[in-house]
C-alpha positions in Angstrom: -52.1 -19.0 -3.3 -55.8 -19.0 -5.2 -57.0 -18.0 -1.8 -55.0 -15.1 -1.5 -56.1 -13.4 -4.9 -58.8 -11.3 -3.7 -56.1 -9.3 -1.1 -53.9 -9.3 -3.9 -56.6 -7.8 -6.3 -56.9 -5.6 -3.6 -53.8 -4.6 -3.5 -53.3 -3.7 -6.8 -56.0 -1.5 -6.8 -54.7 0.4 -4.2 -51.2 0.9 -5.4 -52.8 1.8 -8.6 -54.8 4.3 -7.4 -51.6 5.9 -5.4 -49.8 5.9 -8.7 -51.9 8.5 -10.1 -54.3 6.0 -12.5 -57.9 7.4 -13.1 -60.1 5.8 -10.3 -63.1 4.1 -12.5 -61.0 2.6 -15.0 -58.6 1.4 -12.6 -61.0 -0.2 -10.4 -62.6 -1.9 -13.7 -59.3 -2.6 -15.7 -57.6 -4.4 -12.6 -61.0 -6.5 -12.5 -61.2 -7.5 -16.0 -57.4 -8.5 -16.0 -58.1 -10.6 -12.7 -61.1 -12.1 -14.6 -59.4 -12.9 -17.3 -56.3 -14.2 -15.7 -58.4 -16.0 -13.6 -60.7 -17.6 -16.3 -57.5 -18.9 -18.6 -56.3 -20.6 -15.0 -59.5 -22.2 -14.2 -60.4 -20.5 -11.2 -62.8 -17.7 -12.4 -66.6 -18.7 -13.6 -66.7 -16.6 -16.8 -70.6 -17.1 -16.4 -70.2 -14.5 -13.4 -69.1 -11.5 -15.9 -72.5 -12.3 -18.1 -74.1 -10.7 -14.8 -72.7 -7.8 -15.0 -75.1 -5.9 -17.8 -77.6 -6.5 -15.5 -75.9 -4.7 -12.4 -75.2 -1.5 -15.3 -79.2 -1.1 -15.5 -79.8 -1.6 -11.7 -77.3 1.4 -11.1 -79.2 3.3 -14.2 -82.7 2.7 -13.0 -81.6 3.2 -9.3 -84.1 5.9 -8.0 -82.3 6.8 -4.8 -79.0 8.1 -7.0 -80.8 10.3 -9.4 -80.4 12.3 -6.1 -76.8 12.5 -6.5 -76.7 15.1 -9.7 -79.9 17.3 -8.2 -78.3 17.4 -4.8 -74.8 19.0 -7.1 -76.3 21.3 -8.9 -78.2 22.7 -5.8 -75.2 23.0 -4.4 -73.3 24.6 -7.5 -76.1 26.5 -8.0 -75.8 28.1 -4.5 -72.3 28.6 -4.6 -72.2 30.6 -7.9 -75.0 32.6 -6.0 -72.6 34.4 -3.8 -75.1 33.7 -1.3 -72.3 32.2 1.2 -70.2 35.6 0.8 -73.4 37.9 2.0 -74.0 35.1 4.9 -70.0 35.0 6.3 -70.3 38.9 5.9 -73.1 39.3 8.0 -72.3 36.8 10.6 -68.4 38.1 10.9 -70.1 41.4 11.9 -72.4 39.6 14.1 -69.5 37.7 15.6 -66.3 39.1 15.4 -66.4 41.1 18.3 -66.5 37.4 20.7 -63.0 36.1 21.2 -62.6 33.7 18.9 -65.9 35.5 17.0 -64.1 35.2 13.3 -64.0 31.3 13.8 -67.4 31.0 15.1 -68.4 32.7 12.3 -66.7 30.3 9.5 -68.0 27.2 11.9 -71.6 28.6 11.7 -71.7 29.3 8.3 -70.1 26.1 7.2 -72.5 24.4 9.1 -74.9 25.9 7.3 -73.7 25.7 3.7 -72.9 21.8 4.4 -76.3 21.4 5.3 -77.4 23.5 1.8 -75.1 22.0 -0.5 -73.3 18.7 0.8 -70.3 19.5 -1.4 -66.9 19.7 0.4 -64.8 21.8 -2.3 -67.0 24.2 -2.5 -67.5 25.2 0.7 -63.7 24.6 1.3 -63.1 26.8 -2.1 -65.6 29.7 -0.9 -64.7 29.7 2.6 -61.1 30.2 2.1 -61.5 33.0 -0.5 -63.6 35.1 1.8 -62.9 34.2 5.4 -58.8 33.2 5.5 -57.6 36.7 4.3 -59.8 38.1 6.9 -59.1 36.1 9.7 -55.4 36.6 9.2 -55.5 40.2 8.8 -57.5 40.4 12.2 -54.5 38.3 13.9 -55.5 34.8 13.9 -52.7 32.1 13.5 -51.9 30.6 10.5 -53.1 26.8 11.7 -56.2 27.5 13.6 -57.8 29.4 10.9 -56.7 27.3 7.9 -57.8 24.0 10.0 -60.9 25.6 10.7 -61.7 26.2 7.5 -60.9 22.7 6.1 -62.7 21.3 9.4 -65.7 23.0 8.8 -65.5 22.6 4.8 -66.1 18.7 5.7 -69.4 19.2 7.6 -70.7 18.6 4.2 -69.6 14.9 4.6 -72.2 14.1 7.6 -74.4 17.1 7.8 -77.9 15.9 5.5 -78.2 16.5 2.9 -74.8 14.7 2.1 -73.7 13.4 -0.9 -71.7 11.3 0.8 -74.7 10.1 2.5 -77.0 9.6 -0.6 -73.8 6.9 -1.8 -73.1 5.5 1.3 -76.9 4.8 1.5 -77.5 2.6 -1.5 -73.9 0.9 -0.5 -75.6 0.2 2.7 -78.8 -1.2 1.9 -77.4 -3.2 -0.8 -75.1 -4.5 1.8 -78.1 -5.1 4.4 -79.8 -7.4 1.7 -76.8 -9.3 1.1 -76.4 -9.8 4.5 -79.9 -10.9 5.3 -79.6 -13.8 2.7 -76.7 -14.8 3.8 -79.0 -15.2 7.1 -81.8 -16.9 5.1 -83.9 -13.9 5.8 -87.1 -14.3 3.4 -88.5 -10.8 3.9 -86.0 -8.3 2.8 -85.7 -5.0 4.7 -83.7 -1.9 3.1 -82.3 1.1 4.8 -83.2 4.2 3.0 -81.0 7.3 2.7 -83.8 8.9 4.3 -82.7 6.9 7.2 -79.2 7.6 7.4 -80.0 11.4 7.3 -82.2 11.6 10.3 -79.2 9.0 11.9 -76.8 12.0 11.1 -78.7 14.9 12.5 -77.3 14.5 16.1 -74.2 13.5 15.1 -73.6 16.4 12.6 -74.9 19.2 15.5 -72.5 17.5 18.0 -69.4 18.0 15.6 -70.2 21.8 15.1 -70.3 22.2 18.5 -67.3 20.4 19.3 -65.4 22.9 16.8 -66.8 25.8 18.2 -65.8 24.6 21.6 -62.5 24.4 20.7 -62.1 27.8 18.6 -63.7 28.9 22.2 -60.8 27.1 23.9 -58.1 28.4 22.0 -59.4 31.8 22.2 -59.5 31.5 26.4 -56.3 30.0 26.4 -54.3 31.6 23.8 -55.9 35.2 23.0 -53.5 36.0 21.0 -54.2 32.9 18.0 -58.0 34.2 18.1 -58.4 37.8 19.0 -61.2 39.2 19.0 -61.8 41.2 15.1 -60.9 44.6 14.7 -63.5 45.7 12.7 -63.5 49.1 11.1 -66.0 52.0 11.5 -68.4 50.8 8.4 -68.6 47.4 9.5 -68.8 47.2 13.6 -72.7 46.6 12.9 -75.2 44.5 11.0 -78.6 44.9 11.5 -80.7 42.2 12.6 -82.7 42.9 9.3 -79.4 42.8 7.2 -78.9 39.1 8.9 -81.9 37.9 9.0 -81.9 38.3 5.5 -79.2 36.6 5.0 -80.0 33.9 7.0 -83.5 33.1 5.7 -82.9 32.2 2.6 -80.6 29.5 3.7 -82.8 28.0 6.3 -85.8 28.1 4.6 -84.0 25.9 1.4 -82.8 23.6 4.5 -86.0 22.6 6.0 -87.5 22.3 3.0 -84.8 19.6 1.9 -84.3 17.9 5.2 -87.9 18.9 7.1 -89.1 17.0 3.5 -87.3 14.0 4.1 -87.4 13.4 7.8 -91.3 14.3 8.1 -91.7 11.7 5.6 -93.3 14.1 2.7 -90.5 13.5 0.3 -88.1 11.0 -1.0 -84.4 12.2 -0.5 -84.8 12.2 -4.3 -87.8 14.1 -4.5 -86.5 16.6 -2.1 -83.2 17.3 -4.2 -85.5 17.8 -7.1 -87.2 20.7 -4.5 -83.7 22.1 -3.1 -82.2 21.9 -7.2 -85.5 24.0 -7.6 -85.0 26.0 -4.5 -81.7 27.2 -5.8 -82.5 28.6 -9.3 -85.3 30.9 -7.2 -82.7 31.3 -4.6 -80.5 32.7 -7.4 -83.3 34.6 -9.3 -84.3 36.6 -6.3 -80.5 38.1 -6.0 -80.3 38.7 -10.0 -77.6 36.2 -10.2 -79.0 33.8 -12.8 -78.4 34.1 -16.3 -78.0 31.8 -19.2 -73.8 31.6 -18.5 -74.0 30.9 -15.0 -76.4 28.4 -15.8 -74.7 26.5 -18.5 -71.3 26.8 -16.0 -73.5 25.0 -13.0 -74.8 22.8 -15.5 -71.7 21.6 -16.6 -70.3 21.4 -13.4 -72.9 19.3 -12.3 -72.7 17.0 -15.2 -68.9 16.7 -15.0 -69.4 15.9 -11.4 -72.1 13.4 -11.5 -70.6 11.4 -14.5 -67.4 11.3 -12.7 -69.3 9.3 -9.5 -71.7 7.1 -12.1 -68.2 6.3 -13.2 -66.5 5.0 -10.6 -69.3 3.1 -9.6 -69.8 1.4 -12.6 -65.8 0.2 -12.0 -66.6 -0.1 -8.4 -69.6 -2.7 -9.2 -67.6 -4.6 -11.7 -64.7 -4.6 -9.4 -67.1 -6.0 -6.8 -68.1 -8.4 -8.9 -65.0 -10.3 -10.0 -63.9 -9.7 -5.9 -66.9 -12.4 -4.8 -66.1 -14.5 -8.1 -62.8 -15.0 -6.7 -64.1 -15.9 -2.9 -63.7 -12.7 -1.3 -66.6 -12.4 0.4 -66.1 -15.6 2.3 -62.5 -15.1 3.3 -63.5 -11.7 4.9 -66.1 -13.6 6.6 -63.2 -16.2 7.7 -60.7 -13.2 9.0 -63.5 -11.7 11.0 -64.3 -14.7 12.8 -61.1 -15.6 13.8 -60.5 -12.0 15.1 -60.8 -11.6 18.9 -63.6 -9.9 20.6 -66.3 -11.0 18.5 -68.0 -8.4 16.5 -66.3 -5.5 18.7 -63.5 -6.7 17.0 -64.6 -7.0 13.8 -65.8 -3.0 13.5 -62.4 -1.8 15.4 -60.3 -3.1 12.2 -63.0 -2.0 9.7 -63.0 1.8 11.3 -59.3 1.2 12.0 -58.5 -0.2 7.9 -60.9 2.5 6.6 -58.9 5.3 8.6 -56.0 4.1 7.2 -57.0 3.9 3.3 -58.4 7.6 4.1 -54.6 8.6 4.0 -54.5 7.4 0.4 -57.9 7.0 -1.1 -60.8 9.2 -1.7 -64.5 8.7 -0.1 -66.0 7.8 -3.6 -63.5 4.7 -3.6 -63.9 3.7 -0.2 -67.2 3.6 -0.2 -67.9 2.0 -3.4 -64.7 -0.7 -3.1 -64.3 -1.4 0.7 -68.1 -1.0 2.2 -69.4 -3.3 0.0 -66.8 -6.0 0.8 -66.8 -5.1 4.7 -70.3 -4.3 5.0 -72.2 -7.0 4.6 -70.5 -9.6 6.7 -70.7 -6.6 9.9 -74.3 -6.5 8.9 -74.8 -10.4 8.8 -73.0 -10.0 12.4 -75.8 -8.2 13.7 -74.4 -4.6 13.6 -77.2 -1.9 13.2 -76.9 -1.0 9.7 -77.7 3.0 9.8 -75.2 3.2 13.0 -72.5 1.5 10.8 -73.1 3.9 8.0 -72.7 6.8 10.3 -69.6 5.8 12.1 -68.4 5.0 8.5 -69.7 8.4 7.2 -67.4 10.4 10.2 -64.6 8.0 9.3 -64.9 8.6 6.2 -64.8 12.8 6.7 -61.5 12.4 8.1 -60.3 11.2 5.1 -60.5 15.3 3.5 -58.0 16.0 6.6 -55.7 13.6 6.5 -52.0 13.9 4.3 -50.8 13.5 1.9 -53.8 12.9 0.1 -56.5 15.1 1.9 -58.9 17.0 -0.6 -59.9 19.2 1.3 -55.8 20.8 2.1 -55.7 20.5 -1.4 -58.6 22.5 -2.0 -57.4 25.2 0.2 -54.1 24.8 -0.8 -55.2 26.3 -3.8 -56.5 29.1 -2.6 -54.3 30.3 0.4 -51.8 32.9 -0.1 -48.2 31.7 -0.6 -47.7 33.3 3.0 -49.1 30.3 4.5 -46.7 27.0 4.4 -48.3 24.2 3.8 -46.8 23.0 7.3 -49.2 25.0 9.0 -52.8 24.2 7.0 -51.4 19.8 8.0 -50.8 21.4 12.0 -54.1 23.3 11.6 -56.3 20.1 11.1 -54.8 17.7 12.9 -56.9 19.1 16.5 -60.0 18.7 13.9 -58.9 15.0 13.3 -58.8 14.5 16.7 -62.3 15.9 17.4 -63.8 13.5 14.8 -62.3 10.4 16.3 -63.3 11.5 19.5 -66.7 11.9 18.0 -66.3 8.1 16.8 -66.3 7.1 20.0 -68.5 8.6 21.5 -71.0 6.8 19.0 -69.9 3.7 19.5 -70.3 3.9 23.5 -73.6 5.5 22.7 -74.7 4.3 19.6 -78.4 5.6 20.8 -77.2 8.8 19.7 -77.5 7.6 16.4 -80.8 5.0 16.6 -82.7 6.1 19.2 
């Protein structure tokens, strides 16, 4: 039975979580009652929780997340900007005339304000204010465009810079060290987030196209669900001047960011501190910053932030009292005795973590399950920036999967009460498929991620 208390500790967590309980004081209350529990029967060294005031300061003084809050208030910043709404303008002119044109458009800019601002309910938020009326008043069907918008609003997951990726980063190279001294290695290596960016570049490009492809098949197949837009008089044209400026802005903000960080000229944290930056000028040039927008991003991004330093502090004691209890070593046990070796061993992991997406959000999974799962895959020999990726796209699907999907939530909240709620789940489940497919396509050519 003592053997069996770190699935049941598990276990608890999750139910409490699907009860409704805040996530950071669940994870940290069901680890102190564990602990305690566990120290009165004498199977819990209450030496173990003296350590944990030391992992508070390593997550204070880690470097790498002081990324996290500049990355959300560039995004924030951008998104009270209105500098998406000129963009999707612009490029619905530019496309709407294609078959399918609308839904390029909301792929393309997506794409583009996942790569500027790597937060998934804002672009989900923005996109659905400004592009789902339009795209049902031009004819489109209910599913495709709500699923494309949701699809596209998750880009922000994989495409750098991702917050997701910044987390799953320092999970990850925490994980690699444990893993090498559980190897005896002497001379630690570390995976930086920098790392797991450029790993995501190919990845990220291959899901956009995969979207467009199928907007592009739908609209070839069945006109009707994508017709082509039926724009009036005033706005049949843009000028290329009209969307280049437009345009600009955006990719210039984006290579600085990413051309910083996978050139080598920047830290990911010192290039969030350039895009943050980037964004106030951004917002300066079109005479949208003033001191009330700035105090709303502000607190947004403070609200935001203190809500992920949160759960991680709850995720890090949980952690904690998880190894105290032998957890570590009876994953190690159950993936030994799984067939197929170390194929094996990722199937369930991607297979578990697809699973808990139905129920959990990314910040849980990746701060409660990777750090149990990750180190015995690493100690297994699995390349560690491949495994964040594939966990990364796994971890996307979670926004698209019911009943617990953020991102249906988010748009949801937006979409007029004309659209059920049947349709937006029917709309993203093609999208779901997509980013599985995109799993494994990875994992038969994991070069596409390493090379």
């Amino acid at each position: 039975m003592i053997e069996l208390l770190p699935i049941i500790m598990f276990a608890v967590v999750c139910l409490a979580l699907m009860l409704g309980y805040p996530v950071a004081f669940t994870l940290a209350g069901v680890a102190l009652l564990f602990a305690g529990g566990g120290i009165i029967g004498g199977v819990f060294e209450p030496a173990l929780l003296l350590t944990f005031p030391n992992r508070l300061f390593g997550i204070m003084s880690n470097y790498t997340l002081v990324a996290v809050p500049l990355f959300v208030f560039m995004g924030v910043m951008l998104e009270k900007s209105r500098l998406a709404e000129e963009l999707l303008s612009n490029m619905a002119k530019a496309c709407g005339r294609l078959p399918g044109g609308l839904g390029l458009a909301v792929i393309l800019v997506g794409a583009l304000l996942a790569a500027s601002t790597g937060i998934v309910g804002a672009t989900v938020v923005t996109m659905g204010l400004m592009s789902l009326p339009t795209m049902l008043r031009h004819g489109y069907n209910p599913s495709l465009a709500t699923g494309t918008i949701c699809a596209t609003g998750t880009l922000g997951q994989i495409i750098p810079p991702s917050i997701a990726l910044v987390l799953l980063g320092d999970v990850i190279s925490s994980a690699y060290q444990q893993a090498q001294l559980h190897l005896g290695v002497l001379n630690l290596q570390t995976v930086s987030v920098g790392d797991l960016f450029v790993g995501a570049v190919v990845p990220g490009l291959m899901l956009v196209a995969m979207y467009m492809g199928y907007v592009l098949l739908v609209a070839w197949r069945r006109p009707a669900q994508a017709p082509r837009a039926r724009l009036e008089t005033h706005e049949q044209t843009v000028s290329r001047t009209q969307l280049l400026l437009s345009l600009v802005p955006v990719l210039v903000l984006i290579t600085l960011v990413l051309g910083s960080i996978i050139t080598g000229v920047a830290t990911p944290t010192e290039a969030a501190g350039v895009g943050a930056a980037g964004a106030l000028v951004l917002a300066g040039l079109k005479k949208q910053l003033d001191w009330a927008r700035l105090s709303e991003v502000m607190t947004t991004t403070t609200r935001i932030s203190a809500m992920i330093f949160t759960i991680l502090i709850g995720a890090s004691l949980f952690s904690l009292v998880f190894r105290g209890f032998g957890g570590e070593e009876l994953v190690h046990h159950l993936f030994d005795q799984l067939p197929g070796g170390t194929l094996g061993a990722v199937l369930v992991v991607m297979l578990v973590i697809f699973l808990l997406g139905f129920i959990l959000d990314f910040i849980e999974i990746t701060f409660v399950v990777v750090p149990i799962v990750g180190p015995v895959l690493l100690a297994m020999g699995v390349d560690p920036v491949w495994l964040g990726i594939m966990i990364a796209i796994n971890l996307q699907t979670s926004f698209l999967t019911p009943p617990f999907g953020f991102a249906l939530f988010y748009l949801r909240g937006v979409a007029p009460e004309s659209v059920p709620t049947a349709a937006i789940y029917r709309g993203v489940a093609p999208f779901i498929v997509l980013q599985l497919l995109l799993l494994l396509a990875l994992a038969l050519w994991p070069q596409l991620v390493i090379s």
